[in-house]
C-alpha positions in Angstrom: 0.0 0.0 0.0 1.6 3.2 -0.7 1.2 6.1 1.2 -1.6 7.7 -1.2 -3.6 5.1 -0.6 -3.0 5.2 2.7 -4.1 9.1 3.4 -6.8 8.3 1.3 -8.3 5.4 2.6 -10.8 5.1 5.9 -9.5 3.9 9.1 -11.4 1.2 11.1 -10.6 0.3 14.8 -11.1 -2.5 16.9 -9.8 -4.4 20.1 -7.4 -6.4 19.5 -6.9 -10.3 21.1 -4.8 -12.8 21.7 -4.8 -13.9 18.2 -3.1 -10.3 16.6 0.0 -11.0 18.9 2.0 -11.8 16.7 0.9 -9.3 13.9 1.5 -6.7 16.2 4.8 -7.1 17.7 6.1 -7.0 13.9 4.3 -4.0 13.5 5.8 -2.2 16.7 9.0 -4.1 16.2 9.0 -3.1 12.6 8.4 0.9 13.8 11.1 1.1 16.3 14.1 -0.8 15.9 16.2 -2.1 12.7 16.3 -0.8 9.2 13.4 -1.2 8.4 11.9 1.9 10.9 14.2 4.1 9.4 11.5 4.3 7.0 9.5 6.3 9.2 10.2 9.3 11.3 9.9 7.7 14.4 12.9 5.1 14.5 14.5 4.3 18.0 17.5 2.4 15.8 20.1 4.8 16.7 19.0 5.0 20.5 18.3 1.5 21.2 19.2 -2.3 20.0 17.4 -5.5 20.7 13.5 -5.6 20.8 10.9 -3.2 21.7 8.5 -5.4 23.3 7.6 -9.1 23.3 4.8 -11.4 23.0 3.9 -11.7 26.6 4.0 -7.6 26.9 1.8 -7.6 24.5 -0.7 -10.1 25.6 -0.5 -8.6 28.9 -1.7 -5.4 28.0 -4.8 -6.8 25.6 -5.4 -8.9 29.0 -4.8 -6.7 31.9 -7.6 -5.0 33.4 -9.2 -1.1 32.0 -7.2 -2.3 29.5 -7.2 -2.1 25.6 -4.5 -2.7 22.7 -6.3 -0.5 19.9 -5.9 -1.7 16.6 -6.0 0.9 13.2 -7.0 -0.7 10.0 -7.0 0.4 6.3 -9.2 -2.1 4.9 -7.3 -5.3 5.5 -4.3 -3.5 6.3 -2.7 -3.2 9.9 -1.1 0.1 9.8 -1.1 1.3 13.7 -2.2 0.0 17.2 -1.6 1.8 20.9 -2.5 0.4 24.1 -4.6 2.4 26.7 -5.8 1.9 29.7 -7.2 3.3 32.7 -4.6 3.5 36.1 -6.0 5.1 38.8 -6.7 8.8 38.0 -5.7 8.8 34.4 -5.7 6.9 30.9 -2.4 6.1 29.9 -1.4 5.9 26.1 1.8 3.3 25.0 2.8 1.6 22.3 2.0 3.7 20.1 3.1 2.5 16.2 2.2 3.2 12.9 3.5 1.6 10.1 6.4 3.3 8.9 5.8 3.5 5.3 2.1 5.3 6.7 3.9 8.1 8.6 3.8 11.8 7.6 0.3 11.5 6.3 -1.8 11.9 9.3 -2.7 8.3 10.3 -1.3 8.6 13.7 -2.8 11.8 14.3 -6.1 10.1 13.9 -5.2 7.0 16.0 -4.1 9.0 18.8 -7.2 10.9 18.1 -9.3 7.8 18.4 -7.5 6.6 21.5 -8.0 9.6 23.3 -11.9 9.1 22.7 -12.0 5.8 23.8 -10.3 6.9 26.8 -12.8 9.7 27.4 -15.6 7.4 26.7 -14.8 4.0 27.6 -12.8 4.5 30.3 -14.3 8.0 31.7 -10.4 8.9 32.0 -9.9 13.1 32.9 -6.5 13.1 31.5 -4.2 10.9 29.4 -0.5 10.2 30.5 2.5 8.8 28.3 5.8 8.9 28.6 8.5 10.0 25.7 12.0 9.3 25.5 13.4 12.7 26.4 15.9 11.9 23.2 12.7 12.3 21.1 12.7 15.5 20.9 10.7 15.4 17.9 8.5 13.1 18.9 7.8 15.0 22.1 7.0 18.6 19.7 4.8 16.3 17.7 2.7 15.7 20.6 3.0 19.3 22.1 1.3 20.5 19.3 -1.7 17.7 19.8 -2.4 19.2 23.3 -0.2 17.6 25.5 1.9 19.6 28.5 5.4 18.4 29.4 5.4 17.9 33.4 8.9 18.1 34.1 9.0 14.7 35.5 11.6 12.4 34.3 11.3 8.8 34.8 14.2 5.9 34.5 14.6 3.6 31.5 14.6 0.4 32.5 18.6 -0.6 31.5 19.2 -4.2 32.2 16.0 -5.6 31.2 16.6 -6.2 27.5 12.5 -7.1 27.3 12.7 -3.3 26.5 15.8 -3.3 24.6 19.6 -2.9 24.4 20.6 1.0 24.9 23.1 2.4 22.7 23.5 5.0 25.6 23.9 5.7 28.7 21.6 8.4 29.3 17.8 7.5 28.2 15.6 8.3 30.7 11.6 9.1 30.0 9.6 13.0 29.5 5.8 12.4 31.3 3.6 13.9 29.1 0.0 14.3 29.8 -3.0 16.3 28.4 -6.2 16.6 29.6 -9.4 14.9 28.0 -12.7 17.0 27.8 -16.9 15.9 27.2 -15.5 16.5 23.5 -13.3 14.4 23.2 -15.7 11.3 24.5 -17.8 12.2 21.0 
């Protein structure tokens, strides 16, 4: 599918289960590390090695309670899933990917979109928290201009666990970003 088709064709959503495992750990796989994701603009390759997340990560989330891996279609096409999910005061928004060869033409701006609805309407969340490598700068501006504040806190990567990959430096650590979700946003 090239990416003409992709801008112009109609996104569908659904939950995903067990089944789409293994569909999407290529796609986030795909996104984030290896040749391949330098495709896209949202490449981790020259930050981290090894894999972005596994199988049992993934199942987890689909699994785990307030919980929901939302997958983005173009007709039989899997071009983007995130996970949300409801944590105590807020909806948190992760694994965010979108096929690289789909990036640039507003398909993740509509995903996040949709996620942020489900999170106001599913899961009656007030606000929506992720977290950015602070590396990403990019990233992080792409998101300011969607609506999200920068909080100033900094979280740890997890180094040692190479279930989130092998750093190619010494000093990742994580942005918080978080934006709050209005009535609107539940429509």
């Amino acid at each position: 599918m090239n990416p003409t088709e992709l801008q112009q064709g109609m996104l569908s959503y659904r939950a995903a289960c067990a089944a789409d495992v293994p569909a999407i750990v290529t796609l986030v796989e795909g996104t984030y590390r290896g040749e391949a994701s330098r495709a896209g603009w949202t490449t981790e390759a020259d930050l981290l090695d090894g894999q972005r997340i596994d199988a049992e990560g993934v199942l987890q989330s689909i699994n785990a309670l307030h919980s929901r891996v939302v997958l983005a279609f173009i007709g039989a096409q899997l071009v983007g899933c995130a996970h949300i999910q409801r944590r105590a005061e807020v909806g948190y928004f992760g694994m965010f990917s979108v096929l690289p060869t789909a990036q640039g033409g507003g398909v993740g701006r509509q995903i996040l979109a949709e996620c942020e609805r489900q999170l106001a309407s599913d899961f009656a969340a007030p606000a929506v928290e992720m977290t950015v490598l602070k590396q990403r700068t990019e990233l992080i501006d792409w998101y300011l201009r969607r609506g999200y504040v920068a909080t100033g806190e900094r979280r740890p990567f997890p180094y040692g666990d190479s279930r989130f990959g092998l750093p190619r430096t010494e000093d990742l650590e994580f942005e918080v970003l978080v934006k709050r979700l209005t009535p609107q946003d539940a429509d």
